[in-house]
Residue, then its C-alpha position, 0 to 999 in steps of 0.5 A: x277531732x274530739x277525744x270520744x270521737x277519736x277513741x269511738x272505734x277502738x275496742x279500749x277502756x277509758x276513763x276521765x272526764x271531758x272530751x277536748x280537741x285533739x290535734x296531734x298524737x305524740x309518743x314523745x313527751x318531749x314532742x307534746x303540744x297543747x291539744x296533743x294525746x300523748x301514748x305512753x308506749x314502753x320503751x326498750x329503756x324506759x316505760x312512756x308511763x314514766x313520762x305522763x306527768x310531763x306530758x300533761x305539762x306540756x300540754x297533753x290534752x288526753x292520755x294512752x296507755x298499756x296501764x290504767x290511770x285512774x288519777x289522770x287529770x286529763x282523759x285517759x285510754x287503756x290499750x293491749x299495744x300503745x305503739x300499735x294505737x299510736x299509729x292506728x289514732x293518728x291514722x284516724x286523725x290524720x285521714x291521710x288518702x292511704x287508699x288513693x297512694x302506691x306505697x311500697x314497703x321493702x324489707x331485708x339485711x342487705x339492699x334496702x336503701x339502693x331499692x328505695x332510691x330506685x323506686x322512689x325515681x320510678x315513683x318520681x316518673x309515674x306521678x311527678x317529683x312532687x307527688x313521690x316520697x321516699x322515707x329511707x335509712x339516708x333521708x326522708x323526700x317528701x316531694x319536693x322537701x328533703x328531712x334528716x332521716x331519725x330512723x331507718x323506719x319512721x314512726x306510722x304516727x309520724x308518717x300519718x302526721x307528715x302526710x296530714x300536714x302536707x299540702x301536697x299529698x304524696x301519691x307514690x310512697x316508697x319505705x325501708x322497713x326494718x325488722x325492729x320496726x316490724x318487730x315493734x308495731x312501728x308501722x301499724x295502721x299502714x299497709x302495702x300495695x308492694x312489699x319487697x324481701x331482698x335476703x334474711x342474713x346474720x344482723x341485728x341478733x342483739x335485739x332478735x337472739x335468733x335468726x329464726x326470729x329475726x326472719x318471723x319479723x321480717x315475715x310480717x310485713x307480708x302477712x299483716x301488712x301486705x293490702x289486700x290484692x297486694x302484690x308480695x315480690x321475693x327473691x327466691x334465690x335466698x333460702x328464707x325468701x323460698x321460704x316465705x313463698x311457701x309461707x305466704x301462699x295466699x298472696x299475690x307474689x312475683x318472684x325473681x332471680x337466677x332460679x329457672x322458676x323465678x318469675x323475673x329470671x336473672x339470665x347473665x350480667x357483666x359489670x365492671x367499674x363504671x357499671x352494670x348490663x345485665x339481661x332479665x327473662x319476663x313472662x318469656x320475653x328477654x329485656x336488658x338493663x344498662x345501669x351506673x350502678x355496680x356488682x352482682x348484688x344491684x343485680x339483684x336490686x335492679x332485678x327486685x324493681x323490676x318484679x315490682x315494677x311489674x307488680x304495678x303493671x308498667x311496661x317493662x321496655x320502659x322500666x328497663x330504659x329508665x334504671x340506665x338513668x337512675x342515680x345509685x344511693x349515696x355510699x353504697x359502692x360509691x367511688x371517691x373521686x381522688x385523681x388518684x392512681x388507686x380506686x377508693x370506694x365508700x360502702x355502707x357494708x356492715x354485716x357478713x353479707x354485705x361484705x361477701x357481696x361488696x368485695x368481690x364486686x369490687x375486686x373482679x374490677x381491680x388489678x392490684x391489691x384490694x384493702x379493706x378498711x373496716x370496724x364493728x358497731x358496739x352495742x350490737x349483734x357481737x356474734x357477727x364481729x368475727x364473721x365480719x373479719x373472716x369475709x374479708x380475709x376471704x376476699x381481700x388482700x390486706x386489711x385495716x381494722x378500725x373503729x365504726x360507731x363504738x357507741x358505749x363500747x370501748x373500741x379495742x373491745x370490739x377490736x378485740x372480738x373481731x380479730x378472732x376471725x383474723x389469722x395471724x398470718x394474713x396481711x393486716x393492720x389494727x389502727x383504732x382511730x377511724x382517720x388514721x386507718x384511713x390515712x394508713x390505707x392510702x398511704x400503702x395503696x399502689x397504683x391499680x389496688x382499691x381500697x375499700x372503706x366498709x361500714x358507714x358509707x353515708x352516714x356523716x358521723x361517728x357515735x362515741x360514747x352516746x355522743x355523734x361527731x362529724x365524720x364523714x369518710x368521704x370527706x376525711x379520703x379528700x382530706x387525707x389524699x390531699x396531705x399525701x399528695x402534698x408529701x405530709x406525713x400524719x403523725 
């Protein structure tokens, strides 16, 4: 598509001569190719303007800014919101059939992910694995190609890009979005036929300052980008999900959860170790649900599929069945497999929240004691640090305060901070190196506790001082179960 013709639309300044062949819109000027129009979107760190001169090196064929660039040697464009253009140029030039998908887009600080595995099988049995994409926290599934998830909410310019180049268009597509993303116009130029709110609970107050404003992003993504005639599906049971039923009225919502007025009513549920049966009252007519996954919270999640799975008018009977057969996302109350006499679980648990919702499910099935190891990412909402510690004295027996993604902070510094919310007399023990909180933790498990891992779940890294290790606790309880099995002593 040529340069004039891509910016014809949009109400923008621009400048320059020529009118060359676009073929990529990049926000990255690392990412530049010749013939690609690069946006210089501002950055948290860094303004993309900075970077222009680099682009044009690399091949930039056209230019897009926040700011004026008279001295450009290639076409250039001004625009109020770079990121916002980003999206809605490469959805122009990308033409992907947006209108002939399913996309669902769910929202919320606890939940995310497990719904995003549930409907992506659900995408998978309505129009074929090929045709079902997920794009989450732990991976992004195109079909039948898998990619290393960059972020929890990718780029619309790269979701347009990586449709445009496939060569089977998806037909169902199924996206965690994050409030950053809503916050920043990551997604401009989609919409939804089904957005989903699991909750609205303390996290990210670093970047939002206020829950208030934390809840407004998340709010947007039924306001501005909810497709006409689509369906918002709330949990109601959440103070700020009855909240934004009000607050969205003019849009077609299901609600769900043990509320009485909830259009998908939680009727009861029973979980233990292996699983979950829980019995959901629809439009007057109870179905049950029988499922792998485990405690009260994917209650919830279940719940959520199901009200939007009646959003797309499937059958319910056939809905029900099929969440038996669908696989739990990776490290969200994963059990280990050990062989042991204890349990061990690995929980991607890193707010308030998800930490009352994960330890008490694991706790009503566990006869002993439940210890808990867990940390605090650094450069992140710190007010959350002790709050953290408090939910887990509520709930556990002892505790093993470590290391999570320190990132740029020292970890004894956020150590520090959570221990405020740890009484002196409650059972615990501070050990920052993440391997050997661990290797403590099973060498004190008794038969019958558990021990559950919080925080990074499947993530395969920690992040020390802007640089990612290999770190997987799956991999390091194998390892550190077997030194203890073998009688060695870490030292």
């Amino acid at each position: 598509m040529r340069w004039r013709e891509l910016i014809s639309t949009a109400a923008i300044t621009s400048g320059g001569s020529g009118d060359p062949e676009i073929r990529d819109v990049v926000y990255d000027s690392r990412k530049v190719s010749a013939g690609a129009t690069y946006v210089a979107v501002p950055g948290l760190k860094a303004n993309g303007d900075t970077f222009i001169g680099d682009a044009i090196q690399r091949g930039a064929a056209a230019v897009v800014s926040a700011n004026a660039q008279p001295s450009c040697p290639v076409p250039w464009a001004q625009v109020d919101d770079p990121r916002a253009a980003a999206g809605e140029l490469s959805r122009r030039l990308w033409a992907p059939p947006l209108d002939a998908m399913t996309i669902i887009g769910v929202t919320g600080t606890n939940g995310k992910t497990t719904m995003a595995y549930l409907f992506h099988q659900l995408l998978a049995e309505l129009y074929g694995r090929d045709n079902a994409w997920m794009l989450s926290t732990v991976v992004y599934r195109l079909g039948a190609q898998e990619r290393p998830a960059d972020h929890t909410t990718p780029e619309s310019s790269d979701v347009f890009r990586l449709i445009g180049q496939s060569a089977v268009k998806p037909r169902g597509l199924v996206m965690e979005v994050s409030s950053h993303s809503l916050a920043l116009h990551r997604i401009a130029g989609l919409a939804y036929d089904v957005a989903v709110f699991s909750n609205c609970t303390q996290d990210h107050l670093d970047f939002h300052s206020t829950m208030d404003a934390y809840y407004q992003a998340k709010k947007l993504l039924f306001t501005r980008y909810l497709k006409q005639g689509g369906t918002a599906v709330i949990n109601l049971d959440d103070e700020y999900g009855r909240r934004l039923v009000k607050e969205t009225s003019g849009a077609q919502c299901i609600t769900y959860g043990q509320a009485d007025d909830a259009s998908v009513r939680i009727v009861d549920w029973n979980c233990n170790v292996n699983g979950t049966a829980a019995h959901l009252l629809i439009d007057g007519k109870t179905h049950q649900i029988e499922s792998k996954l485990v405690g009260a919270f994917n209650v919830y999640n279940m719940t959520a599929v199901c009200a939007g799975a009646l959003a797309l008018r499937m059958d319910m009977e056939r809905v029900c069945g099929l969440l038996g057969r669908f696989a739990p996302a990776p490290g969200r109350m994963e059990k280990v497999a050990l062989g042991a006499p204890f349990s061990v679980i690995v929980d991607y648990a890193h707010t308030p929240d998800a930490l009352d919702n994960v330890l008490p499910a694991a706790r009503a099935f566990t006869n002993g004691r439940l210890i808990c190891v867990f940390g605090c990412g650094g450069d992140r909402d710190r007010t959350k640090r002790p709050r953290m510690a408090q939910a887990v004295v509520r709930h556990s027996h002892e505790a093993i305060i470590t290391s999570d993604n320190p990132r740029t902070e020292k970890p004894e510094a956020i150590i520090a901070e959570i221990m405020r919310g740890v009484p002196l007399d409650f059972p615990h023990w501070v050990i920052a190196d993440r391997r050997e909180a661990i290797a403590k933790a099973l060498s004190i498990a008794r038969p019958d506790d558990c021990v559950v891992i919080a925080g990074k779940g499947h993530e395969d890294y920690q992040e020390i001082n802007g640089v990612k290790h290999h770190f997987s606790d799956h991999e390091v309880v194998a390892e550190e179960y077997s030194r203890l099995a073998a009688g060695k002593v870490r030292r």
